[in-house]
PLY file of the C-alpha trace (Angstrom):
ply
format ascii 1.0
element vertex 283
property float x
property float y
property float z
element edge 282
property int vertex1
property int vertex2
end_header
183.63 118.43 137.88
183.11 122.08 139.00
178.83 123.02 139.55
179.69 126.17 137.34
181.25 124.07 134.43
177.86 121.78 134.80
175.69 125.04 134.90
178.07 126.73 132.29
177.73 123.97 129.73
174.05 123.44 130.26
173.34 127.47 129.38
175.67 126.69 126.36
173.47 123.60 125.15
170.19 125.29 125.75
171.62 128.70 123.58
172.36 126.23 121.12
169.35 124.42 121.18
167.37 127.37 121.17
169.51 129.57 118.07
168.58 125.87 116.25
164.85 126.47 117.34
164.95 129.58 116.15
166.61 129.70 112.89
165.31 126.01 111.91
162.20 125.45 113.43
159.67 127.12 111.47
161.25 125.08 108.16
160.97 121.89 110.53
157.15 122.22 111.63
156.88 123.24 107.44
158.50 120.37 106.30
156.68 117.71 108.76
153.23 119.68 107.69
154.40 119.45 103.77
155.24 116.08 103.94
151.92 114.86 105.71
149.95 116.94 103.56
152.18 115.73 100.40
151.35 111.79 101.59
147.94 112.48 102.13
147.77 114.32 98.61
149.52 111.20 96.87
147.11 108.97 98.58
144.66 111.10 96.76
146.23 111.04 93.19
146.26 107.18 93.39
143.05 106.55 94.18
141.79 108.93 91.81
143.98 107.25 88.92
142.55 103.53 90.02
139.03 105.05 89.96
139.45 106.73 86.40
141.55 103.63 84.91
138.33 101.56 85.99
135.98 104.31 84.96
137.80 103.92 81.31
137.94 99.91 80.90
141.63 99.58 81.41
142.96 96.42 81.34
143.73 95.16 85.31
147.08 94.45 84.87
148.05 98.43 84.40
145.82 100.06 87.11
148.44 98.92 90.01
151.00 100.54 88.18
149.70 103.80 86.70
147.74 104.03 90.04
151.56 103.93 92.02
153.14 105.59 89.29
150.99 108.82 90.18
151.61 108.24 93.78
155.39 107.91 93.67
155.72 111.21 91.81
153.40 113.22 94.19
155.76 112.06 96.58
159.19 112.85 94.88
157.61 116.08 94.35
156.81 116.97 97.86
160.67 115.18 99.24
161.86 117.94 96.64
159.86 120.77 97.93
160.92 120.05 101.66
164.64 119.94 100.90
164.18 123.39 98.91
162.82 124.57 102.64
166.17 123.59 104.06
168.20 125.63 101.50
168.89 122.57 99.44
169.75 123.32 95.86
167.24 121.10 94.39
168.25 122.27 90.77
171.11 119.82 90.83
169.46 117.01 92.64
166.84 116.66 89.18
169.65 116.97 87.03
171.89 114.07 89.27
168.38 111.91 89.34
167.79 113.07 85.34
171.61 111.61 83.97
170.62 108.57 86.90
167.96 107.99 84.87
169.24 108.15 81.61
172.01 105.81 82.61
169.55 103.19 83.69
167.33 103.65 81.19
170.10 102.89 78.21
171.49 100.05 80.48
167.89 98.52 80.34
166.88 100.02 76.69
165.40 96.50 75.46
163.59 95.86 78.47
162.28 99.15 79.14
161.89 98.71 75.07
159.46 95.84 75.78
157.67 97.36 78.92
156.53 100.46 76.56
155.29 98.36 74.47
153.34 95.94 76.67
151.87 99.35 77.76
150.63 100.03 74.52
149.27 96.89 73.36
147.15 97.15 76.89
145.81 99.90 75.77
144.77 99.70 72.89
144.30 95.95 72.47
144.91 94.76 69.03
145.00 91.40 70.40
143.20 89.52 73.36
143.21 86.92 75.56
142.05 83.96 73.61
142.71 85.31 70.26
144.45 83.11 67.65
147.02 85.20 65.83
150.12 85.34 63.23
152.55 87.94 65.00
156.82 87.74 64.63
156.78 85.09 62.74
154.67 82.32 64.77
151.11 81.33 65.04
149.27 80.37 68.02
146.11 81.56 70.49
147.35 84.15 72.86
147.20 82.76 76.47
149.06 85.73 78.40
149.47 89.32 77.25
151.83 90.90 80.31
153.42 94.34 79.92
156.66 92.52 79.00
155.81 88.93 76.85
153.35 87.93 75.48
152.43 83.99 75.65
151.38 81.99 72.79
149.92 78.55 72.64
150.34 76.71 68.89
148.23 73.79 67.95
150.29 70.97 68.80
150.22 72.76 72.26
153.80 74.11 72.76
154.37 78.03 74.23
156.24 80.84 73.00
157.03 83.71 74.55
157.78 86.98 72.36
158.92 89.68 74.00
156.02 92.69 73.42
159.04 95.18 71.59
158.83 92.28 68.61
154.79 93.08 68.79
153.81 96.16 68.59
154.85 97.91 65.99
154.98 94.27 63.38
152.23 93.22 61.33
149.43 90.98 63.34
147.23 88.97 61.87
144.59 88.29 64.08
141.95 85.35 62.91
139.69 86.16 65.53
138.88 89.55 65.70
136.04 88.72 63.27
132.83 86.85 64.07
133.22 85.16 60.60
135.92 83.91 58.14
136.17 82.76 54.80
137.10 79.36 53.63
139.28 79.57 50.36
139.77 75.86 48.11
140.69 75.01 45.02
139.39 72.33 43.29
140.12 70.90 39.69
138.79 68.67 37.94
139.77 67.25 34.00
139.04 68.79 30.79
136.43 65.84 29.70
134.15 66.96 32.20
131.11 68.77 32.04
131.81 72.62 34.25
127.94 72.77 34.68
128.05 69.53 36.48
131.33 69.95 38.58
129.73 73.25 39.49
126.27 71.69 40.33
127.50 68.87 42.38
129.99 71.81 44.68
126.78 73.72 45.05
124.99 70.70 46.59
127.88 69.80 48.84
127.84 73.20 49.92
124.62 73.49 50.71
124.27 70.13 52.76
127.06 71.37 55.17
125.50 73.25 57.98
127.97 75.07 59.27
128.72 77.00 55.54
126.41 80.47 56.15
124.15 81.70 53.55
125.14 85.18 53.96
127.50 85.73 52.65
126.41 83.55 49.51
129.13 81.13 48.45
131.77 82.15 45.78
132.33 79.34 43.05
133.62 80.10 39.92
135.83 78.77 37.43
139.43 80.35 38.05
142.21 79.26 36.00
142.87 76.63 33.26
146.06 74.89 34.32
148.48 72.42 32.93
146.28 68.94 34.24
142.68 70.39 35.26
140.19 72.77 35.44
140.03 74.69 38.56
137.26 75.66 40.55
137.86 78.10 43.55
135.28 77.32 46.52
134.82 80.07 49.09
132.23 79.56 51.77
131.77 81.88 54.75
131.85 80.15 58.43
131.71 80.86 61.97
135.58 81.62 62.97
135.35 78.98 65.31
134.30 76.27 62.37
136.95 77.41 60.43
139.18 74.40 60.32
136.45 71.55 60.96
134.57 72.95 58.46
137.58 73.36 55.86
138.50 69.74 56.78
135.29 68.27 56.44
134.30 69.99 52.49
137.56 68.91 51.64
136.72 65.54 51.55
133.24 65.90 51.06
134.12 67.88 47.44
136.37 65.32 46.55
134.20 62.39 47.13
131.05 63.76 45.57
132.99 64.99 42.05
134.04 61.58 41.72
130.35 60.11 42.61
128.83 62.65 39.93
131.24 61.57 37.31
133.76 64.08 37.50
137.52 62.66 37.59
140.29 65.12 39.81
143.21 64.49 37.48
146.44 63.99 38.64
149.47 66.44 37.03
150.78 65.09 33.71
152.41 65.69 30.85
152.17 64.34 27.35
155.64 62.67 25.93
155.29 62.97 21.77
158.79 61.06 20.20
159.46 62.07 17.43
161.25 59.31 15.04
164.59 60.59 13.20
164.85 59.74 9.72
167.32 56.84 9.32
170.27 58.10 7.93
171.95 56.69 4.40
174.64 53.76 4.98
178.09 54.47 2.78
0 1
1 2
2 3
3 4
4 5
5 6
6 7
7 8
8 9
9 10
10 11
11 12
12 13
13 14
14 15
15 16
16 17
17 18
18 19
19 20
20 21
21 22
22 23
23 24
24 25
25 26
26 27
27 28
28 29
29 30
30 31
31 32
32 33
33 34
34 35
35 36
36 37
37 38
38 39
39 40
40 41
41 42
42 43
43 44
44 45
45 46
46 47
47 48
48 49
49 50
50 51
51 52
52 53
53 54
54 55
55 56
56 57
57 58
58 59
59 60
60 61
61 62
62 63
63 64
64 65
65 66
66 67
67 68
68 69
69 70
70 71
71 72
72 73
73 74
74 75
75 76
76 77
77 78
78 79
79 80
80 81
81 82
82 83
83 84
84 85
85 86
86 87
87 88
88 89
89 90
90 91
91 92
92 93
93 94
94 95
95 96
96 97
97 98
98 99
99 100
100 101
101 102
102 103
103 104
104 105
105 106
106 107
107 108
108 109
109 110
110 111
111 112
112 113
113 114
114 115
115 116
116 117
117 118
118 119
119 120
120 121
121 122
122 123
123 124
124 125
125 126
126 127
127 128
128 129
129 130
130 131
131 132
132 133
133 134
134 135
135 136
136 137
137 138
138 139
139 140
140 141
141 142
142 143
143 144
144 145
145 146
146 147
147 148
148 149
149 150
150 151
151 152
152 153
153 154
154 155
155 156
156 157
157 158
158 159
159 160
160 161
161 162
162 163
163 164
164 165
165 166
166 167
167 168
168 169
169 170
170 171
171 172
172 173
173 174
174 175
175 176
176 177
177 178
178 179
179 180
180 181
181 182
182 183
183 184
184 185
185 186
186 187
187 188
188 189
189 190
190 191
191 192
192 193
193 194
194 195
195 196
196 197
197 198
198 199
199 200
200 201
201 202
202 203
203 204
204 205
205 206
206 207
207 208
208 209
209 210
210 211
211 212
212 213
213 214
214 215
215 216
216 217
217 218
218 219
219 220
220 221
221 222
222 223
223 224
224 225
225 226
226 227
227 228
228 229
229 230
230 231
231 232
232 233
233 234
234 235
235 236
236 237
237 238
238 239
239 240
240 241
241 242
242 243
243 244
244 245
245 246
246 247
247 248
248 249
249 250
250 251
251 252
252 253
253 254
254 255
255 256
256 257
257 258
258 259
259 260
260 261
261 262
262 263
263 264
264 265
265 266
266 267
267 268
268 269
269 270
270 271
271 272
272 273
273 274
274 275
275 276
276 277
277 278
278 279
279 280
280 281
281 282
């Protein structure tokens, strides 16, 4: 190869290199200086959205994610900012990543359905870790609340998993949100006995079981007159967590005392009256 066609093609690379330089280079040292400052900025925005999400008593599980949410849109900000340096219509990249998003966002619509509101019940916490509860149907004491399902465990210790869309948004009946509860029987007792008594000897009962609080006072009162008895509804006030003991316990405890104090808890009946026909005349 010829000197001059070495020495010809060199000038030719170095014009090009240098028209490059020259029309490109200022948008180059931009871009790397908008990018570093853009990281450096979304650093910032993440950290600041941990900090306040701590500040405000959010629960853990969404301060990783709101905290990178903030940071991964700082950055798709800045990538869009640098391409507009280059001349790059940017208008139509949004509106590409816009219908990209729509697309995946109907493909996923019960799952994304689901994440919202796993969101939402972290926020605002209707329901805890711990709590028993009534929610879509089932009953049992919440053992996971993620930002998808939330975990159940019933009493005969078997988990469900309800996905949070069936949650929020549904009635919940949360047992323990209260410090205290009320316990609601029914007791009956015959007609032959004596209501004073009945309601004496429930009084005592009541008041020999610790775990019944005086305030509030007791309800008992004399609620219906049904087909076989006379019925008493009982209504102490207990701890939530002596709910059921407690309900167990009285229910024997009233049933064994009425029938020590001479009061009788009939069993349903009904009275038979036959009624004889007249014979009727023999031809």
């Amino acid at each position: 190869m010829d000197v001059n066609d070495v020495t010809g093609s060199t000038q030719q690379a170095i014009e090009i290199v240098t028209d490059l330089m020259s029309t490109w280079g200022i948008q180059v040292v931009g871009a790397i200086a908008l990018l570093l400052v853009g990281r450096w900025a979304a650093g910032m925005v993440r950290r600041g959205v941990r900090r306040s999400l701590e500040k405000g008593n959010i629960d853990a599980a969404l301060v990783p994610f709101f905290s990178s949410m903030g940071y991964y849109l700082t950055l798709t900000v800045v990538l869009i900012a640098v391409l507009s340096l280059f001349g790059v219509q940017t208008t139509s990249l949004v509106a590409v990543l816009g219908a990209a998003s729509l697309a995946v966002g109907l493909a996923l619509q019960g799952t994304l359905s689901s994440f919202a509101a796993g969101v939402m019940l972290l926020i605002f916490r209707p329901v805890r870790i711990g709590d028993f509860v009534e929610v879509a149907g089932q009953a049992g004491s919440v053992t996971e609340l993620g930002l998808f399902t939330m975990l159940l465990k019933t009493g005969d210790n078997i988990q469900i998993i309800i996905p949070n869309s069936s949650v929020y948004g549904a009635v919940i009946k949360n047992y323990s949100a209260h410090d205290t509860r009320r316990i609601d029987l029914v007791m009956g007792v015959s007609y032959n006995d004596d209501l004073g008594t009945a309601k004496r000897i429930i009084e005592e009962t009541l008041s020999k079981e610790a775990r019944v609080l005086a305030d509030p006072a007791p309800t008992i009162a004399v609620s219906e007159l049904a087909d076989s008895s006379v019925n008493f509804v009982v209504r102490p006030w207990v701890n939530s967590g002596d709910y059921w003991p407690t309900r167990f316990d009285l229910t024997r405890a009233l049933k064994e005392n009425l029938e020590a104090g001479g009061c009788s808890i009939p069993y349903p009946q009904q009275d038979l009256h036959v009624l004889e026909m007249p014979a009727q005349a023999t031809h």
